[in-house]
C-alpha positions in Angstrom: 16.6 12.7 26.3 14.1 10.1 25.6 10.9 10.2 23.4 7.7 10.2 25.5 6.1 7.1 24.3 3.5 5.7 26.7 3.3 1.8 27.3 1.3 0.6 23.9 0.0 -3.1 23.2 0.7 -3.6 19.8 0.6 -6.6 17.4 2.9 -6.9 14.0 1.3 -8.6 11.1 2.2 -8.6 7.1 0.2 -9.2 3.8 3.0 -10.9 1.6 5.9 -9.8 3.9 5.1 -5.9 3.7 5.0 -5.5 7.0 3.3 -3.4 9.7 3.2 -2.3 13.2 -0.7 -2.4 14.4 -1.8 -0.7 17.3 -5.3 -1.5 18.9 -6.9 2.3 19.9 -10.4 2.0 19.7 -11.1 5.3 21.4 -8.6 6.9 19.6 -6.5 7.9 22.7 -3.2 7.9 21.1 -2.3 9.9 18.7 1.0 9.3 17.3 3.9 11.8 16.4 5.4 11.5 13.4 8.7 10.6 15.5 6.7 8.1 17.7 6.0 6.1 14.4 9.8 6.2 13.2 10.7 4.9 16.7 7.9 1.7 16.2 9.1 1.6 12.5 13.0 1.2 12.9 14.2 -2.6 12.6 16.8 -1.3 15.1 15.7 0.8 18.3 11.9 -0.1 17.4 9.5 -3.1 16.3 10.3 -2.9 12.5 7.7 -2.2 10.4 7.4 -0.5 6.6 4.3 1.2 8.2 1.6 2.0 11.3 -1.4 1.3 11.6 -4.0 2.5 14.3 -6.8 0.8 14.7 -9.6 3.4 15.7 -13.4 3.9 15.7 -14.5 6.5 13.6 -16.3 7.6 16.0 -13.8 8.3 18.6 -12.2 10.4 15.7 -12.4 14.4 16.3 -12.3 15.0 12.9 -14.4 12.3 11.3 -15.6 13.8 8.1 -15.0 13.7 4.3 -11.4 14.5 5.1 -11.2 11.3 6.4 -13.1 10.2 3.4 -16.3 8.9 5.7 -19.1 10.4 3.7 -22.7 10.7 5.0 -25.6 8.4 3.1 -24.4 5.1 2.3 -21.4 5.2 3.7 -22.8 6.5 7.6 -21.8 3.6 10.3 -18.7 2.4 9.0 -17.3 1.8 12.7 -13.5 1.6 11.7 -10.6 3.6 10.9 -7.4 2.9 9.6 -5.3 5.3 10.1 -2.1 4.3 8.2 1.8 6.0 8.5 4.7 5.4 6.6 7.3 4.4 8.1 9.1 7.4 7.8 6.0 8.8 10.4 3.9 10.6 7.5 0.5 9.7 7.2 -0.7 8.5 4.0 -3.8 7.4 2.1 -4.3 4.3 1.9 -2.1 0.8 1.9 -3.6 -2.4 0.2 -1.4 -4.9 2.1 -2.4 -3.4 5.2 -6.1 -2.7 4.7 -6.0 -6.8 4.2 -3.7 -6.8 7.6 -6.0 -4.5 9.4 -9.1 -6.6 8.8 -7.0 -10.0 10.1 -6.2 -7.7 13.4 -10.0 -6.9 13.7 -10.7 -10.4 13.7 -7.7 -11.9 15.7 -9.1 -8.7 18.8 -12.4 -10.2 18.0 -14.2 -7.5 16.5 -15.4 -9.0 13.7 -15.7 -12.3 12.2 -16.1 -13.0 8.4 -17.4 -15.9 7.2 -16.2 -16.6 3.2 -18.2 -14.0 1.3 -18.8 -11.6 3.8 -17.6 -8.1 3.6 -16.6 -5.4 5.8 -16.8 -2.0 5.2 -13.3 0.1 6.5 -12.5 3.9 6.3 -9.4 5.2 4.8 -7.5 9.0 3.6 -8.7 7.5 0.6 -12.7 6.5 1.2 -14.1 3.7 2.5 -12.9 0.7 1.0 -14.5 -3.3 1.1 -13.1 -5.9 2.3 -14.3 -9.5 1.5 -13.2 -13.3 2.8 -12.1 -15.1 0.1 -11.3 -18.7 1.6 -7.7 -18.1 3.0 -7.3 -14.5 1.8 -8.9 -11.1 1.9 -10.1 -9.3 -1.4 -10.1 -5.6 -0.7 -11.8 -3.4 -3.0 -9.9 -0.6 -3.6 -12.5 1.5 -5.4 -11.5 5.0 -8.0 -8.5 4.4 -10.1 -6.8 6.6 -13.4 -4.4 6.4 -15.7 -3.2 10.1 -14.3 -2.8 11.7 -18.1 -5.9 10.1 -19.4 -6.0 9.7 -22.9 -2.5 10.9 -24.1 -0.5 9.3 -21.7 -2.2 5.8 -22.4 -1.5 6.2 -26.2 1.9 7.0 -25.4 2.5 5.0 -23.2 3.9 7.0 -20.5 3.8 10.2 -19.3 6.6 10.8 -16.6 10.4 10.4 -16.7 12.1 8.0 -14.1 15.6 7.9 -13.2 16.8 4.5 -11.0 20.0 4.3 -9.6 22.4 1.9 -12.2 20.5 2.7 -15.1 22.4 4.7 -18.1 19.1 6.8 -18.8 15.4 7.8 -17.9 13.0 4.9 -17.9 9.6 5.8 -19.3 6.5 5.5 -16.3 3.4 5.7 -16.3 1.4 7.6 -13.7 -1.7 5.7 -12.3 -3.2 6.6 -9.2 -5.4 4.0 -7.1 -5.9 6.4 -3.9 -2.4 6.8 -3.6 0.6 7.6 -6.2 2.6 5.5 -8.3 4.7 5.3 -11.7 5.1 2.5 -13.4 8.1 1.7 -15.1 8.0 -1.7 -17.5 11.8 -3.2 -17.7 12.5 -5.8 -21.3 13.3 -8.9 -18.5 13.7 -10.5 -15.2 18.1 -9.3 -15.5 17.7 -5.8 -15.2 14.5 -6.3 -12.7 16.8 -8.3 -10.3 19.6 -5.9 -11.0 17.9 -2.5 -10.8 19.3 -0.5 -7.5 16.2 0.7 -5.1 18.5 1.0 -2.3 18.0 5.0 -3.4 14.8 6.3 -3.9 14.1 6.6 -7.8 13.9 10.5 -8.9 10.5 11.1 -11.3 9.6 13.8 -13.4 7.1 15.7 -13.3 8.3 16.1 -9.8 5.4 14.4 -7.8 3.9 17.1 -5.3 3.4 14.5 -2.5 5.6 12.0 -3.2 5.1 8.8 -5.5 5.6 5.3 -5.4 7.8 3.5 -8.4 6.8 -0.2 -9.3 9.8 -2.1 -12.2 7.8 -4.4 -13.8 8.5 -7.5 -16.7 5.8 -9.1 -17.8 5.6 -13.1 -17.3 2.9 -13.9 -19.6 2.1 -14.1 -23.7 -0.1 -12.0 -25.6 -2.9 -15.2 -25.5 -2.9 -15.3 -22.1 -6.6 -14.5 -20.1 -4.9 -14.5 -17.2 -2.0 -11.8 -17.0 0.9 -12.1 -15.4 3.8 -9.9 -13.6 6.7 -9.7 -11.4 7.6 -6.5 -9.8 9.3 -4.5 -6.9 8.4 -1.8 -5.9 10.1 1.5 -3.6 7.9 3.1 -1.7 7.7 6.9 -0.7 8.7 7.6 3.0 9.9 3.4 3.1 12.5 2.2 0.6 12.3 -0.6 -1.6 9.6 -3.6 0.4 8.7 -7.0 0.3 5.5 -5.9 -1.8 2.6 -3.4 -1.8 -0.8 -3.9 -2.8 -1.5 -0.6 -4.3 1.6 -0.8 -6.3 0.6 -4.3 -7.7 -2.9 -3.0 -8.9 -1.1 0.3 -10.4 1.1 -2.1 -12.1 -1.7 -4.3 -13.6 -3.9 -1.1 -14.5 -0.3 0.1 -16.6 0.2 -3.3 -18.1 -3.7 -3.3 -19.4 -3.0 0.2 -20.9 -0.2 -1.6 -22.7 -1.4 -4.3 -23.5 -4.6 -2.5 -25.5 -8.1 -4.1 -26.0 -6.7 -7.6 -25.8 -5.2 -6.9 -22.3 -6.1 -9.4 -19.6 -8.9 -8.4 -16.4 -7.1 -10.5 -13.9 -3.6 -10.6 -13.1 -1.5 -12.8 -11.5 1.7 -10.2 -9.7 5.0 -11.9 -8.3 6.6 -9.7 -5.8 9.9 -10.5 -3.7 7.6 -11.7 -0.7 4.8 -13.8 -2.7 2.0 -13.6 -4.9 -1.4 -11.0 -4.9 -4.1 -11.3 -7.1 -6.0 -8.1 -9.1 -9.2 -8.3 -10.8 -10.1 -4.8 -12.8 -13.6 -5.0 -14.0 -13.5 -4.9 -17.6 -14.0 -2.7 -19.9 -12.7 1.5 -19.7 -8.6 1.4 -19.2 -8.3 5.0 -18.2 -10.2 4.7 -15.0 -12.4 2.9 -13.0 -14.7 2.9 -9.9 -13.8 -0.9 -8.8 -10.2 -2.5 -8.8 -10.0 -5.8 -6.5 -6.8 -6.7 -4.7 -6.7 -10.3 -3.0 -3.5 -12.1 -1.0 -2.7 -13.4 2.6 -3.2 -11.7 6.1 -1.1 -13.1 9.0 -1.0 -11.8 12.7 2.5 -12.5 13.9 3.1 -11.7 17.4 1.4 -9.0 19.6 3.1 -7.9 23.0 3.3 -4.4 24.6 6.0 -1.7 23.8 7.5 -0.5 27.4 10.6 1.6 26.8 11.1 4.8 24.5 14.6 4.7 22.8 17.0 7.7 23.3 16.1 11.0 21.5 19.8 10.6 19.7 19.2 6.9 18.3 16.0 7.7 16.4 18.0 10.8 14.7 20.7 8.4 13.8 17.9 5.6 12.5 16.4 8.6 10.8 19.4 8.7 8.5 18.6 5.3 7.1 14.4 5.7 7.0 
């Protein structure tokens, strides 16, 4: 028994090697199955992807609405959508990486066309969120942040329990949420960052309703620096360990400023296993935040058109491994 998958153009594209599968649906007449998207996903049977992306007018959207996050006032007219999957075929709220990716694929189908400083506005699970040219890269404004326990957790310095395969005991994370869930875990050097097992998803306590995101982090820089400094990997919910995530980067800088106190850096350099991305936090409150900028590399890869569905059977053996 196969999947019924229709013929699909479709273009792959990655924003420091997290990578995506991008489908062009501008009247929104596809909507995917959660099985559909682990069949695209899987480095196997499929494309390979960490996530999906649809690209789709708002308006061609039956639900468009604040569940979407596309409020009325300012925000009426925001003509795109991304509607964004794990690859494990769950939708989720936002990605950083791939809001930057989307934006490259709405210029490479000629859409749009930025010129350096220009912004575009693009609605996500998690509002609408800005995207700028910046020379060579994209700066996306991710907009709301919070340290998740507020005031305790940041003078403690943590306020969840994470267990990561290899390691003798709990780590102490911090929860921050930037649209989306994550727990930041700091590690004493670049050893036990390189030799931390993500091949099985970290377990965190509390036990995160939805799901959560856990970024390792060592910090690269000294305590005079301006500009901060991080590497990090990441594991992402419904993925595995990636290449990078934007989100995850930002949640990692907004952990390292409550750890760093006052003196903490605004802009931070973050090293991840597939290059560099750049976060600027407006200075000022380190518990939350309406502004948090993300900025790093958008490349189009290939496009081509999907024309077979995989057997039924392979994609519940590749589901094994999502």
């Amino acid at each position: 028994m196969s999947i019924d998958l229709p013929a699909l153009p479709f273009a792959k594209g990655h924003g420091t090697q997290n990578d995506f599968v991008l489908i062009p649906d501008a009247d929104g007449a596809w909507e995917p199955t959660p099985r559909q998207v682990a069949l695209l996903c899987d480095r196997r049977v499929g494309i390979g992807g960490d996530g999906l992306i649809r690209v789709v007018r708002t308006a061609a959207l039956p639900d468009a609405g604040p569940s979407l996050g596309i409020r009325t006032g300012e925000d009426e007219g925001v003509e795109w959508f991304m509607d964004y999957r794990n690859a494990d075929g769950n939708t989720a709220e936002m990605c950083g990486n791939g809001l930057r990716v989307f934006v490259a694929y709405l210029e490479y189908l000629g859409h749009l066309r930025l010129g350096d400083g220009e912004v575009v506005a693009v609605g996500t699970r998690a509002g609408v969120k800005r995207v700028r040219r910046d020379g060579d890269l994209f700066a996306a404004d991710l907009g709301p942040w919070r340290v998740v326990g507020g005031a305790d957790a940041a003078r403690a310095g943590h306020d969840a329990r994470v267990w990561v395969a290899g390691e003798p005991a709990h780590l102490p994370g911090l929860r921050i949420d930037v649209g989306n869930p994550h727990a930041v875990v700091a590690l004493p050097d670049t050893g036990r960052l390189t030799a931390a097992d993500l091949s099985r998803p970290p377990v965190v306590e509390p036990v995160p309703r939805n799901g959560t995101n856990v970024e390792l982090t060592v910090p690269l820089h000294d305590s005079a620096a301006t500009l901060g400094h991080l590497a990090m990997r990441v594991h992402e919910r419904g993925v595995g360990e990636t290449r990078s995530c934007g989100t995850g980067a930002v949640a990692a800088a907004l952990a390292a400023r409550v750890w760093g106190g006052d003196a903490a850096p605004d802009l931070w350099r973050v090293d991840v296993p597939g290059g560099s991305l750049r976060v600027s936090a407006p200075a000022g409150d380190r518990l939350s935040g309406e502004s948090v900028e993300l900025a790093g590399p958008a490349v189009i890869v290939a496009d081509g058109c999907v024309l077979t569905a995989a057997p039924e059977a392979a994609i519940e053996a590749a589901g094994a491994f999502l």
